[in-house]
N, C-alpha and C positions, 0 to 999 in steps of 0.2 A: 648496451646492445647497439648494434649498427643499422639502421636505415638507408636503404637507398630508394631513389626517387622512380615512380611506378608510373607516373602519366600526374596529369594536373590535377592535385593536390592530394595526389594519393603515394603514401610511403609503403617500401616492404621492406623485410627480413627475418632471419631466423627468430622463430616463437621463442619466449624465454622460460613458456610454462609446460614445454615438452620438449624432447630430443628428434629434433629434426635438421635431416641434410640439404634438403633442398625448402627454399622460404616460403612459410607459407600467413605467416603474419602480416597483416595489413592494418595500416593507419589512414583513416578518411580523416583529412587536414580540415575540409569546410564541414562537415558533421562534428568533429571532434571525438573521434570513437572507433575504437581498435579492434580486431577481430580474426581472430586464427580457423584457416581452414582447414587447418590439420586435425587442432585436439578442439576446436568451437569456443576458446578463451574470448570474451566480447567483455565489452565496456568503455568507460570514460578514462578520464584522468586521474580521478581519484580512485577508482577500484585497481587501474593499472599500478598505481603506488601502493599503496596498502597489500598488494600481494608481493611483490617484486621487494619491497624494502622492508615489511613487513612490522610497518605502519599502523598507527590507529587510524582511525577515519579523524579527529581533534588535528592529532599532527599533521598528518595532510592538511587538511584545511585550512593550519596554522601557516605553515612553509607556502604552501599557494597563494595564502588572500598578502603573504608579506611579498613575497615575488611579484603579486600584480599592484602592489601598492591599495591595495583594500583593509580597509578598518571593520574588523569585527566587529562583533555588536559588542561585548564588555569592555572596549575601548571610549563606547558612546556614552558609557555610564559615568555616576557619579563616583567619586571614590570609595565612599561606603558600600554602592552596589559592585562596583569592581570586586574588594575586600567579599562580599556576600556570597557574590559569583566564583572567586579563588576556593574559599571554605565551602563551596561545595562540591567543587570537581576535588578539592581535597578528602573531603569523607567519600565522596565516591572510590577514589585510589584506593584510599584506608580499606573501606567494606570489600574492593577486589582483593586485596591482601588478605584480607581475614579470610575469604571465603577459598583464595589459593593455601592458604596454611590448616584451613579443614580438610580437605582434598588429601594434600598433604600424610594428614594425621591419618585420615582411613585409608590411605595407599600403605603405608606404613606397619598397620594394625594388621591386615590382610595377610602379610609374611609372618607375622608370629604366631604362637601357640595357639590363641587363644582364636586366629583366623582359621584355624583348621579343617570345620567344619564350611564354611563359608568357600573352601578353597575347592574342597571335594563338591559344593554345591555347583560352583561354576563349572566345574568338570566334568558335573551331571549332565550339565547343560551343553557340553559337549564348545564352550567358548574357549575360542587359544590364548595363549599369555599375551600372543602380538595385540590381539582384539581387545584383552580387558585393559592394557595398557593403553591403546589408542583412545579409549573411552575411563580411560583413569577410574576404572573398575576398584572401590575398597571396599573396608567393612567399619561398622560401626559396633565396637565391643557390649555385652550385654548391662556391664557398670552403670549406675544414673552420672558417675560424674567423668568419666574417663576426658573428654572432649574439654570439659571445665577446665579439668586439671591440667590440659596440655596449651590452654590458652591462656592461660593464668601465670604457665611458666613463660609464654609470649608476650608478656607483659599486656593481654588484650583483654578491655575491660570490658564486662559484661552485656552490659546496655547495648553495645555494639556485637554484639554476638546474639544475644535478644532481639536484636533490630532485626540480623538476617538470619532469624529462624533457627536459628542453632543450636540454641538453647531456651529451655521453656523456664517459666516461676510459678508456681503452687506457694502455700500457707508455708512450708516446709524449707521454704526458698527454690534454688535456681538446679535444673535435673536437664541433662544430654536429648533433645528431641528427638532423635535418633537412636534405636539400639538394639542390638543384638538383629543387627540388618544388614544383606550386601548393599552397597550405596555405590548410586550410580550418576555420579556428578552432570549437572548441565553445563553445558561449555555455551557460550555466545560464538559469534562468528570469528573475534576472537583468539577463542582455544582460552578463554578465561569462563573460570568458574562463577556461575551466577546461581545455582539454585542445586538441589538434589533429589532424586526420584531415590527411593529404597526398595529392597524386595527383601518379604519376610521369607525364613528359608523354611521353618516347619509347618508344613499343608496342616496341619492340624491344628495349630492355632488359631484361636477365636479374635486374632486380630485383625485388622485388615493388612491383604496381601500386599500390596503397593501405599505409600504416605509419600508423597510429595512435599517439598518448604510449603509453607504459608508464603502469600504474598508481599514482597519485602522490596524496597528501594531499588532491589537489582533485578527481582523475577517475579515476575506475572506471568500466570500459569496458563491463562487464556492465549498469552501473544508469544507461550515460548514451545519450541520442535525440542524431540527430544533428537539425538544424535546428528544435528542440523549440519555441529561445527564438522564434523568426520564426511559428510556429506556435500559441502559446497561443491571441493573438485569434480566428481560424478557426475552431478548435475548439472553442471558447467558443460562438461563435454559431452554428454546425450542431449543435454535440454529437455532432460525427464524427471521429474523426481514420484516416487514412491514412496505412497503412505500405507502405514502398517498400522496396525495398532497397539502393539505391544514394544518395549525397549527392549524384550531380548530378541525382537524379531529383527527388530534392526541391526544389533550388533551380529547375529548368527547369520545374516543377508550379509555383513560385510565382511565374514570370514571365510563364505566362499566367494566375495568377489563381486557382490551387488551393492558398490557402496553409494548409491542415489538414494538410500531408503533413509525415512525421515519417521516419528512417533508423537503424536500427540499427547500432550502430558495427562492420561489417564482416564481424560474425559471427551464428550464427544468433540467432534472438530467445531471450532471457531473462525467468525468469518475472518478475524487475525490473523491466524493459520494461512490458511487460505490466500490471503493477499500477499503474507509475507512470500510463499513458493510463488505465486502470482509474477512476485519480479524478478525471479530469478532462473526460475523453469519455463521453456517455452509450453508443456503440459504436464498436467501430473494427473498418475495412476494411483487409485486408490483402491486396495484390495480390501476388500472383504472376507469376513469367514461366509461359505456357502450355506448357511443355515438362515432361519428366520431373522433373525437379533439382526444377521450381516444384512438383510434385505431391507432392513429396517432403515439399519446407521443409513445404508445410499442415500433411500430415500428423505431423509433427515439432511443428508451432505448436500445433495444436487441446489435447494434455492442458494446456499452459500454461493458455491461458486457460479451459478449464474448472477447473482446481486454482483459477484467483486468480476465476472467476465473475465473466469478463468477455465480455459480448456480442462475439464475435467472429465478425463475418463474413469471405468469401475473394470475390475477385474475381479473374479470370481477363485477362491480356493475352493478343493474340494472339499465336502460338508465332514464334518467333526476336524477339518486339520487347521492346521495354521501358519505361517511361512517359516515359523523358527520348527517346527515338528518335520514340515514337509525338505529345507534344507537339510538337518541333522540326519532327518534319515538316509537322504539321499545319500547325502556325502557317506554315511557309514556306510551304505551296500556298494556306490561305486564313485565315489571321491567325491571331493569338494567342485572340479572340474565340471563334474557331470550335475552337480547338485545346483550349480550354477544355471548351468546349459537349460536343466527344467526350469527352475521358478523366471528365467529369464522369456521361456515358452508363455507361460504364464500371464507374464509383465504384455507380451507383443498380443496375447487374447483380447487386450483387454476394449471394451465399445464406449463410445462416446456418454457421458451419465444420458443424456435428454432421448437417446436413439434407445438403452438397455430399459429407460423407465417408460417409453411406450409402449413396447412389448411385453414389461410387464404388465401393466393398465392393461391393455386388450387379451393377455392370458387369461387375467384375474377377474375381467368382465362378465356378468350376469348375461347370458344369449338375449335375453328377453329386453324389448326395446329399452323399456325404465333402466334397465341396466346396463344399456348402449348407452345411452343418453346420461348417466352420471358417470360413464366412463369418460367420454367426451368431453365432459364439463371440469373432472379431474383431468386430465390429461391440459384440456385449454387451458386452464389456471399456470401449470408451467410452461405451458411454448409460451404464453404471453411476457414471460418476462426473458427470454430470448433476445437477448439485442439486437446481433442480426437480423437483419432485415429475411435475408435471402435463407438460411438456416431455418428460422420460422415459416418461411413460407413451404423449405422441403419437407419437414417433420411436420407440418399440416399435412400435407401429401401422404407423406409415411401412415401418418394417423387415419385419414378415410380411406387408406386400402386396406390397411388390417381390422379395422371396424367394420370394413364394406358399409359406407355411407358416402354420400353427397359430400364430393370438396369445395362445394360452396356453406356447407351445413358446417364443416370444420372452421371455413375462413372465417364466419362470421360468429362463432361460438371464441375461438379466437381472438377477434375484434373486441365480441362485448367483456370479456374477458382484462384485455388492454387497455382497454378505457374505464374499466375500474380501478384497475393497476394506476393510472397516474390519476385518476381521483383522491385515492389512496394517498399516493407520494406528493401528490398537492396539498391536502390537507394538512398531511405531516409538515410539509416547509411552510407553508402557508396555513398556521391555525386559526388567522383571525380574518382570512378571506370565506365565504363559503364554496362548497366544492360546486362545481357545474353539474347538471343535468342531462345536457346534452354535448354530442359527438362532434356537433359541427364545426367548431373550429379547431377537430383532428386535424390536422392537413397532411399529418405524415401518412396515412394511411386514407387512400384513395377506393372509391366504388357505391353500390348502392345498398351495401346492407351496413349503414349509420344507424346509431341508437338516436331518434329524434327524440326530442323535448325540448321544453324551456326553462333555459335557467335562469336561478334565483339571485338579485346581487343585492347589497348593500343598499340601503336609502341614501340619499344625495343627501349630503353636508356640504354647505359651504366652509372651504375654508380659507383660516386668517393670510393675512399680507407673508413672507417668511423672507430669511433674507436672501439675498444674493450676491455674489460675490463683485465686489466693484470692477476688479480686471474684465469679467465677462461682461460685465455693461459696459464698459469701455470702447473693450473691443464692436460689441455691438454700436453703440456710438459711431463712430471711427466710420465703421462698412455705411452705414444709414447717410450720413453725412458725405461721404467720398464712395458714390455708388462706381466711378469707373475701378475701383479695386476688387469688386464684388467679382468679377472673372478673372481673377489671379489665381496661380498654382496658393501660393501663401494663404489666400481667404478657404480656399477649398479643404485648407488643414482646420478649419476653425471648429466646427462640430462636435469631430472627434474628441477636440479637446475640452469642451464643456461640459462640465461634469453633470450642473443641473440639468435635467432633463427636457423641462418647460422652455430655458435660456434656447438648448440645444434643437427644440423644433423651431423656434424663432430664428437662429443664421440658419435652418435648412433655405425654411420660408425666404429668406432674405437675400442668400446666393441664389436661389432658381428665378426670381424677381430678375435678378440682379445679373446673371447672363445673357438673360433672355433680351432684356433693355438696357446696356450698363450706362448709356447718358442718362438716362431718365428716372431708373433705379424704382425703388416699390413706393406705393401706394402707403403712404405710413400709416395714416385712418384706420385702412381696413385691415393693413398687417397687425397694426397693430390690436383691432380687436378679434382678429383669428387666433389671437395666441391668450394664454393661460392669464385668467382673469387676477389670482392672487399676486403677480410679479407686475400686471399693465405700469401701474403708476408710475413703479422704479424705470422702469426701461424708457417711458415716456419721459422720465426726468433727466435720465443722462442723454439719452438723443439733444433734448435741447439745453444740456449743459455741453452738447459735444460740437455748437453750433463752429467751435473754432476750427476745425477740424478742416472746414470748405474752403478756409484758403492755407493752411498749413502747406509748405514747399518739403516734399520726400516724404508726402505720407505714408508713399511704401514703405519707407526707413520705420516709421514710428509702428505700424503693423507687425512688421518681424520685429520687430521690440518686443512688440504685446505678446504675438505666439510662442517669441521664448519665453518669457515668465511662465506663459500657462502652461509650458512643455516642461519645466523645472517645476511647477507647483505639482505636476503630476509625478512626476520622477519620485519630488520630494516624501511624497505621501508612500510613494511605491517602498523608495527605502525605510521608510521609516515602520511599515507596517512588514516588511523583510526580516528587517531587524530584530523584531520583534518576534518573529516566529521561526527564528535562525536561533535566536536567544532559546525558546521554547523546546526548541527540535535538540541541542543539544543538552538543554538540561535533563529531558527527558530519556536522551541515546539513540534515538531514531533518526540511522543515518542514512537512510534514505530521503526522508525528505532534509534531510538540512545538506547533504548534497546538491539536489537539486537547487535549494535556497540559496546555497553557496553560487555557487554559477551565474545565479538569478542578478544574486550583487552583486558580482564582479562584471557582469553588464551595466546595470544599472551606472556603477562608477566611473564606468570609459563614456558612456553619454551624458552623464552630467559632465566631465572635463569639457568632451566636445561645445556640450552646450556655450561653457563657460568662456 
């Protein structure tokens, strides 16, 4: 595609991910990140590749970190770990094969004889051939071995078919996990098969209607959407996605033409779920059935996405229907057009979760004070975890008018509320601290209804001598010794870069001295017993190992010496702990953070050159 230049360091030209005459695709050069205003295609570099060349997110990353002259991380390794690292993206490959030649085998099964019944079932269902193809719709034969047999002639050995759930073992041996089911493959983003949802076809079995895989190397049932892969484009260009609860609601959403709808695999939603739409939809609507159970799941849904602070709206169906009943019909009395037009009514209904769950809390409220008053206390529990600031404060608002109460009675129910909350999430990160008692050193939250008390801490331990790193006594050295340096741009970088903490209030201490006075420079006595009693001696000893320092010629020379090391010994720890979790992200296929990881090093690499 052709770019041309828009103003400084902004490119345009025709989108390459719709049919458009006039340009509406834009490149921001210093963000680094593309974005159509036509069809709302957005992204980086690497999502721009992966679609346009239809890429993995590995090969991208491969062809990129080689372009920028950047070493993965299994380049860092030793040879056996390289060799460990190869044989596993190698059984990766493998298991996606197996699991595309199951696919396969039930697309196949589907057209014959024995699919017959399976074929009229989708038919019932009122699904087109275009749709079951798009979601690689098959059937699992009623045989225990059928799937055996046809993998067997693939020369694919069992163990690995075992692995990804495909086949089970009893006393008897090895029987088809699957069977006499339509099977409804999971795709990744992809369009590769990672896993399977089934539906049994006769209502009167005592089985269970839906079996999903077990969880296997490729799928995890928590962190996977059912029809995600058919749905990126959609939700790309609305910035909506749509959750449903069922896979045929999905598929029957995307035969008349709603294809943003997304299914959670069978079980309630996960805060996985959740995060993963999180980055990809600007909001997502999550319909419910209108009945009790739907009011339920919301209220089950809404802490999720406030925890991951994702725009979560709730939209309501009418009670006993569903969105696959509510499409089918429609489209049968007046087309798919029209069938559209309503559930899309529907979708645009829909209220913010935190604004539908207040109104229900003060529907649902007791008149009787006791019964204001634990409405209040329910309702604060959720604004409290509200991250907005400003959000919070208007859904307080919202809450003491439809209560009719005091909105100072909300703020501070509210408050005390909040300061549980990160009591809470203190404790959690911090097990071996105890939690505080009192409010006061809230600071983000201003005014006069504080929860006072006093908190409880720890008993005093002294503790032992520990080490320190010799660069940062050095440097410390160096400024104590040569106080005309302490007001340099160079000295003022020194803090930052200390990693210890104790070292690190010692050059605050030591440059605010040391501007204030630079002939005369600090008081070393008293500096030196305001600062951290376990490190004195050390620091005390390199000072007067550092006595050379007071006639040394170009100490500034010897200064930017020390700060590059310590700006390379941080780098160094950054890559290395990059690496490491670059290594992790891809083992595990989560390409979103090893994107950003990616990017992360190919920084890191153009600053260590510079440094160098």
């Amino acid at each position: 595609m052709e770019l041309k230049r828009a103003g400084t360091g902004s490119w345009m030209g025709l989108c390459p991910f719709h049919a458009e005459k006039s340009p509406s695709f834009h490149v921001n050069e210093q963000r680094q990140y593309f974005y159509c205003f036509g069809c709302g295609a957005k992204g980086d570099v690497f999502s721009f590749l992966q679609q346009v060349e239809q890429q993995s997110f590995v090969e991208v990353l491969r062809s990129l970190a080689q372009q920028a002259g950047v070493e993965l991380p299994e380049e860092r390794l030793s040879p056996a770990e390289r060799k460990a690292m190869a044989d596993a993206e190698t059984e990766r490959s493998r298991m996606l094969r197996v699991m595309d030649l199951a696919v396969v085998f039930f697309e196949r099964q589907l057209t014959t004889s024995e699919g017959a019944n399976a074929r009229a079932y989708l038919e019932s269902r009122g699904l087109s051939a275009e749709t079951a193809t798009k979601f690689r719709v098959g059937f699992a034969p009623s045989r225990f071995d059928s799937l055996i047999q046809y993998l067997n002639d693939e020369h694919i050995p069992m163990a690995v078919a075992e692995r990804l759930g495909l086949v089970g073992r009893n006393d008897r041996g090895n029987y088809d996990f699957f069977r006499d089911r339509v099977m409804l493959p999971v795709l990744d983003r992809q369009k590769r098969p990672v896993g399977f949802s089934s539906r049994l076809m006769d209502p009167e079995a005592k089985e269970r209607k839906y079996v999903n895989s077990p969880d296997t190397p490729l799928f995890h049932k928590k962190e996977q959407l059912y029809g995600l892969h058919a749905a990126l484009d959609g939700i790309r260009k609305t910035e909506t996605a749509v959750l449903v609860e069922g896979n045929f609601d999905v598929m029957s959403l995307y035969d008349v033409g709603i294809t943003n709808a997304v299914a959670p695999m069978g079980t309630a939603l996960t805060s996985e779920q959740i995060q993963l739409l999180g980055k990809i939809a600007r909001k997502v609507v999550v319909i419910f059935d209108g009945d009790a159970a739907g009011e339920r799941a919301a209220r089950r849904a809404l802490p999720l996405f406030l925890d991951a602070d994702v725009d979560g709206r709730v939209a309501r169906m009418p009670g006993g229907v569903d969105p696959d009943d509510f499409v089918r019909r429609l489209s049968k009395e007046q087309g798919p057009e029209k069938a559209r037009e309503g559930f899309q009514r529907v979708i645009d209904t829909s209220r913010p979760m935190v604004e539908q769950f207040i109104d229900t809390v003060v529907l649902e409220a007791d008149p009787t004070v006791p019964g204001r008053v634990a409405a209040l206390e329910q309702a604060a529990d959720v604004l409290a975890q509200v991250r907005n600031s400003t959000a919070r404060e208007l859904y307080a608002g919202r809450l003491a008018a439809s209560l009719g109460v005091d909105g100072g009675q909300v703020v501070r129910a509210v408050r005390a509320s909040l300061n549980q909350l990160r009591r809470r999430v203190g404790n959690e990160l911090r097990p071996d601290v105890p939690a505080p008692t009192s409010s006061k050193s809230d600071t983000s939250e201003k005014g006069s209804d504080q929860i006072e008390g006093k908190p409880d801490g720890p008993p005093a331990v002294r503790t032992p001598p520990r080490f320190v790193s010799p660069l940062e006594l050095e440097v410390l050295a160096l400024l104590i010794n040569r106080p005309d340096l302490a007001a340099t741009a160079p000295a003022s970088r020194v803090p930052a870069l200390f990693v210890d903490m104790a070292m690190r209030q010692y050059a605050v201490s030591l440059l605010a001295a040391g501007t204030t006075a630079p002939q005369r420079g600090v008081d070393v006595p008293s500096w030196l017993d305001a600062g951290a009693e376990d490190i004195r001696n050390q620091v005390a000893k390199a000072i007067t190992a550092g006595a050379r320092y007071r006639t040394l010629e170009r100490a500034d020379f010897a200064l930017t010496e020390m700060i590059a090391k310590l700006e390379l010994v941080h780098l160094e720890s950054e890559v290395a702990m990059v690496a490491l979790q670059l290594k992790e992200a891809l083992t595990q296929g989560d390409e979103a953070t090893a994107k950003s990881l990616a990017i992360r090093q190919i920084e890191l690499a153009r600053q260590k050159h510079t440094l160098h």
